[in-house]
N, C-alpha and C positions, 0 to 999 in steps of 0.2 A: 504494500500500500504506500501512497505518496502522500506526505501530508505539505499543502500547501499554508500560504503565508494567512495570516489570518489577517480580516480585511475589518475596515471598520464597520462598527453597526450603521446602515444609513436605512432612511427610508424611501421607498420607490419613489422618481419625480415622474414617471413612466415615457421616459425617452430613452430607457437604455436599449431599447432594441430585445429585450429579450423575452416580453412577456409572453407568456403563452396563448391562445387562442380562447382560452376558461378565463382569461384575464387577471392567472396568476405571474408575479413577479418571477423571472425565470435568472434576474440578476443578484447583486451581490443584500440585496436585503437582507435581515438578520444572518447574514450568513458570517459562516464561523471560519472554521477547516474545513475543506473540502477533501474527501481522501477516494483516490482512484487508483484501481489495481493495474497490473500491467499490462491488461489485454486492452482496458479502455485507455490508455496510454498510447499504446501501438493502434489501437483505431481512431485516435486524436490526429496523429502525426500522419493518417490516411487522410483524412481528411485537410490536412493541412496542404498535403502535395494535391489534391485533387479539390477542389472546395466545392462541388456539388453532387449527387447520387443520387441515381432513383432511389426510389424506396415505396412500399406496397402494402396492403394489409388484405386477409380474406374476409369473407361476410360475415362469418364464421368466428374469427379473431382479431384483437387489438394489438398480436404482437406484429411492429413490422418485418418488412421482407426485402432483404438487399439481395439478389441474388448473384451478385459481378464478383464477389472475395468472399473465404471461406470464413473472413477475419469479421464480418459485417451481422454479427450474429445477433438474433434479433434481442437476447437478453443485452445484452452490451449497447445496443443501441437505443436499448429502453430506459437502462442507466443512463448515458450520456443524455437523453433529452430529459428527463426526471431531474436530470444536476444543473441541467439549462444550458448546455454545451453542446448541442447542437438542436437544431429543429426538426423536426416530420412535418413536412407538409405534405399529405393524400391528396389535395385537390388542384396541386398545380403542380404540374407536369413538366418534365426537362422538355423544353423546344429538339424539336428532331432528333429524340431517341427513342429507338424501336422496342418496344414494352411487348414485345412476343414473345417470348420466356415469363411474361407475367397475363398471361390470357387467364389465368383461373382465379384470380384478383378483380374484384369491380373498384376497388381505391386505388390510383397509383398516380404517383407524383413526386416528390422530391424532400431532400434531405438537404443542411449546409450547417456550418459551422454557427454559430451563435457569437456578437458580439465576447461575453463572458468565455465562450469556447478557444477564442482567439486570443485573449489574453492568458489563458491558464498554456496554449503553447509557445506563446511567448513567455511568459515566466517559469518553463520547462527548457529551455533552450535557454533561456539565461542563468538558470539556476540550478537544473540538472534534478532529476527524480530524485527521492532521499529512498531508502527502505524503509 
């Protein structure tokens, strides 16, 4: 586990870019330590080299569906947008990408980094994972 810096208590002015869709605060609001294990570390730093991704859900379930890396798992991805480090967006769609590997999905649309996201690999990259 990585234990990052601890950030001060602020209260949401709600321009940080990260709130969620439910219109919760997805930023540094009461937030303390954030701690992230190594998988969602290493699908942080995916998303840094890449900063967009389908992603999909079935009728059936809330978990998402990356289907492009084996790294893109959908528990890992449900952590990272629950810590507000990246978004799930189902209802909008990467412009001209072929979502035919996802025909048995009726949600599909896109993933990206979250302001908050973007900072936590910058201050990974300057500061380097702890154990």
């Amino acid at each position: 586990m990585t234990n990052m810096p601890d950030y001060p208590k602020t209260s949401c002015a709600g321009n940080c870019g990260n709130c969620t869709r439910a219109g919760n605060c997805g930023g540094n609001a009461g937030a303390g330590v954030l701690e992230l294990t190594e998988a969602e570390i290493v699908l942080l730093g995916r998303f840094a080299q890449i900063p967009f991704w389908p992603v999909a859900r079935r009728a059936d379930s809330e978990s998402p569906i990356c289907l492009e890396e084996e790294s893109m798992r959908p528990e890992l991805l449900s952590a990272l947008a629950v810590k507000g480090l990246i978004r799930l967006d189902f209802d909008l769609p990467l412009s001209n990408f072929d979502y035919a590997a996802y025909d048995a999905c009726p949600h599909k649309g896109s993933m990206a980094l979250t302001a908050a996201g973007q900072n936590v690999i910058e201050l990974l990259d300057i500061q380097g994972a702890e154990e």
